[in-house]
Steps between C-alpha positions, in 0.01 A plus 500: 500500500785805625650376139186598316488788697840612357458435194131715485676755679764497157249472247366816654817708572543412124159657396539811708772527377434460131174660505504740723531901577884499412442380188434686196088554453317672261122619520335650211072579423588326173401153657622303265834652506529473854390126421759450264751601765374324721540141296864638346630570849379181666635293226785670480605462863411110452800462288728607818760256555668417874763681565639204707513308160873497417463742174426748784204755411319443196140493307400307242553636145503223276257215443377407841552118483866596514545695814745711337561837319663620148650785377218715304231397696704643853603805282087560396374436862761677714320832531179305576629329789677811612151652541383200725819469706730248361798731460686216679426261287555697183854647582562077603404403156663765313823423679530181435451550087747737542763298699441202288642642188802321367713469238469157498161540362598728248389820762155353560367483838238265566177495332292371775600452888277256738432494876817289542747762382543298199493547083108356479567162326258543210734778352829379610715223463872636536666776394527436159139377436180735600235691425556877456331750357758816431240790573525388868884645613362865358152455657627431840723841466235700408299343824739590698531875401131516574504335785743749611264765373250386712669410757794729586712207579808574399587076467332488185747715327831522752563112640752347362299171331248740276820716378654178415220386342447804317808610390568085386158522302526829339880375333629157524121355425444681264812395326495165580162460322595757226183764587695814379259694319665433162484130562121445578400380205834301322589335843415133521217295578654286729763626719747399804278168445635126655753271323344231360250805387163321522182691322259335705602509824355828655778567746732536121252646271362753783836566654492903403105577334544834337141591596239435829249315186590135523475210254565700170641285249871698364431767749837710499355820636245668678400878514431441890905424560594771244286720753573343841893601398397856400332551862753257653793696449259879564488316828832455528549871385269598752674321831865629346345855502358446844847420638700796338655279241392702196718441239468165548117567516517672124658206354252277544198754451639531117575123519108442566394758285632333158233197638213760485606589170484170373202429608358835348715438159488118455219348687239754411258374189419839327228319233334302822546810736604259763811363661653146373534259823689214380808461240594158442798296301336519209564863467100594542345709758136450649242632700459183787438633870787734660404842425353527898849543603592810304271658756639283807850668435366815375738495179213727270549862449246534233143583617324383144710175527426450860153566420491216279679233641240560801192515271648178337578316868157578601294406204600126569554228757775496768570175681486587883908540523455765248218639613624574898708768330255657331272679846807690549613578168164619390460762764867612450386559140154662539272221420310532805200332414685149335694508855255461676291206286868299581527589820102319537605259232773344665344480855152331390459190639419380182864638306653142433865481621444816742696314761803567309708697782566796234131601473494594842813668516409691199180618615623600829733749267216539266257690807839663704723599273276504158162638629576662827815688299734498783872462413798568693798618368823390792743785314286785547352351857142566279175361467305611222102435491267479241123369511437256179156338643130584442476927541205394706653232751688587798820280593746463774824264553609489882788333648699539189897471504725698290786699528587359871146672612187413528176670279127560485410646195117591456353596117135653506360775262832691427650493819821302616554458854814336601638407858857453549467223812865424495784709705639646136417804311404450178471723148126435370466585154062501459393493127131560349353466236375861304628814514385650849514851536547461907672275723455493838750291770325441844226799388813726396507652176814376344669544149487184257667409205303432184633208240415267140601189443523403171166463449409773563365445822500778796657457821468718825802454689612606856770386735505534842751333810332271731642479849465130699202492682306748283176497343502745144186522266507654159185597315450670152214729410 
């Protein structure tokens, strides 16, 4: 009996504290919203691992039946599970990939980690023969920079395993599987592969996919990698600049730049007005699934192109992988409306294969970062807001870490209120949109800043510090 007592005494610690005050919550008069919170969050925090298994902290980002996590699908749900807690568990997972890359692998890390600390079996068999997709070593960097972002932890970007694994990734890597911009397309199929070279054995024929799309016959490159370099190595630009190392930082923003401009000036189908995904041995590009990630690492400057690739996304159907990106993505790029139909989509009971752990991950970022517009920015100690949901619905987040504080941020009928709850000040930047013509901060008249983006969109801007403990509001009229 006393042990049954113990162990109900456990389960419950375990729901307080999973469920509780100190964890992120979110109310809304959008019920279903709040509903689909609800269901992301509590799914989400189901995928928790033990931090007494010997991996140390970790969730579940990879198929569940594995008990494991892989590169993209850590580097897509790392802001996610920042909002419900797991900061932990992400900086554990993100550590390891980094410590585990090796020239012995050709500069590859891992692809997938389980609970046991160990390469998960079904995509590794030694160091010569796995699974590995090559997106993943410039996905993880550009997680970690915005991780850092909304964070403030300095780890992310200063300990010595991530500039190891960044500095390894953005030059020998890319050497040792010949991804200089000028090579993309004449490098081989095969590369680094086994000896005896074996075609059908995955752990030879997969060892170094140019792409995230899988089981394309001659693949030899993907837009997605040429794209996950490009923002790759403006990560890497990004953490140089952010530790005074600028000329080092300027190398490798022209290095990525040249990967922007072949995606603008080679992958771009002028007749089709869309981008080409795939390009395979036989010299031929196509149009197969990819294009989502052009948006993932932001590597579009043009607002008609952008335009289309969304309209084009949109218009058909996304496995549920594919589609966790999209909550986020779609408020980030003004489709309101389709944002929210995923965010509902993907947490109906009905939505086959919603279990995935991604879809809850991504829907947590979909409402938090997507539709409740808050994003922190670690080098300027900011946090900028923006309201995205229904002009009629009021919103709040509570119990929200970033920046090494804690938030409440409340939306309702243009007015922002935000309280700082942590014991550091904080820069809030509060964005609406329209062009207001006042601006008041806690019932002071105060002078805004009006902007476009380029759609030609208005913007009422003001910024404002917020000290720890203190409650500001900002309304329009």
């Amino acid at each position: 009996m006393k042990n049954h007592i113990i162990v109900l005494l456990v389960n419950c610690c375990f729901f307080l504290n999973a469920f509780g005050q100190k964890t992120v919550t979110f109310k809304s008069s959008d019920v279903a919203l709040q509903l689909a919170f609800e269901r992301a969050k509590k799914m989400a925090l189901s995928y928790k691992g033990d931090s007494s298994d010997p991996v140390g902290p970790w969730y579940e980002a990879a198929l569940p039946s594995r008990a494991a996590f892989c590169m993209r699908d850590v580097s897509h749900q790392s802001i996610g599970a920042e909002i419900l807690g797991l900061h932990k568990e992400n900086k554990n997972m993100l550590s390891l990939f980094a410590q585990n890359i090796s020239e012995s692998k050709d500069w590859c890390s891992y692809w997938e980690i389980n609970k046991y600390g160990k390469p998960a079996p079904e995509d590794y068999r030694n160091d010569k023969e796995f699974w590995y997709n090559l997106n993943s070593n410039f996905d993880v960097i550009f997680a970690c920079w915005r991780l850092y972002l909304w964070t403030g932890d300095e780890a992310y970007i200063k300990n010595p395993e991530f500039e190891n694994f960044f500095e390894k990734s953005s030059t020998e890597y890319i050497k040792r599987w010949k991804l200089e911009s000028e090579s993309l397309l004449s490098r081989p199929e095969f590369l680094n592969t086994p000896k005896p070279f074996n075609i059908k054995d995955s752990f030879h024929s997969c060892r170094g996919l140019a792409s995230y799309s899988e089981g394309i016959p001659g693949l030899k490159m993907g837009v997605d990698l040429v794209a996950a370099i490009y923002r790759g190595l403006l990560s890497y630009s990004a953490i140089l600049k952010e530790k005074g190392q600028f000329e080092k930082a300027v190398f490798f923003e022209k290095e990525a730049a040249k990967y922007q401009e072949q995606i603008e000036n080679v992958w771009w189908d002028k007749t089709a007005l869309a981008y080409n995904v795939i390009y395979t041995a036989d010299g031929k590009f196509s149009k197969d699934a990819g294009e989502l990630f052009l948006l993932w690492f932001d590597a579009l400057s043009d607002a008609n192109k952008t335009k289309s690739t969304i309209d084009h996304i949109i218009s058909g159907k996304s496995n549920v992988e594919n589609a966790s990106y999209l909550p986020f993505l779609l408020y980030k790029y003004g489709y309101e409306n389709k944002a929210y139909e995923y965010i509902l989509h993907l947490t109906d009971l009905k939505t086959e294969r919603r279990e995935y752990p991604e879809v809850s991950y991504g829907v947590i970022e979909g409402i938090i970062h997507g539709c409740m517009g808050i994003e922190p920015n670690a080098s300027q100690n900011a946090i900028t807001t923006i309201y995205r949901g229904k002009k009629e619905s009021i919103s709040e987040v509570d119990n929200l870490p970033v920046l090494n504080t804690t938030l409440f941020v409340k939306h309702e009928n243009q007015t922002t209120t935000l309280h700082n709850k942590g014991e550091k000040l904080i820069q809030w930047r509060a964005m609406f949109r329209g062009n207001y013509s006042s601006i008041f901060i806690n019932n002071k008249k105060a002078t805004a800043v009006h902007a476009k983006d380029n759609k030609g969109n208005s913007y009422t801007i003001v910024e404002t510090p917020v000290n720890p403990s203190q409650k500001t509001t900002v309304a329009c009229r």
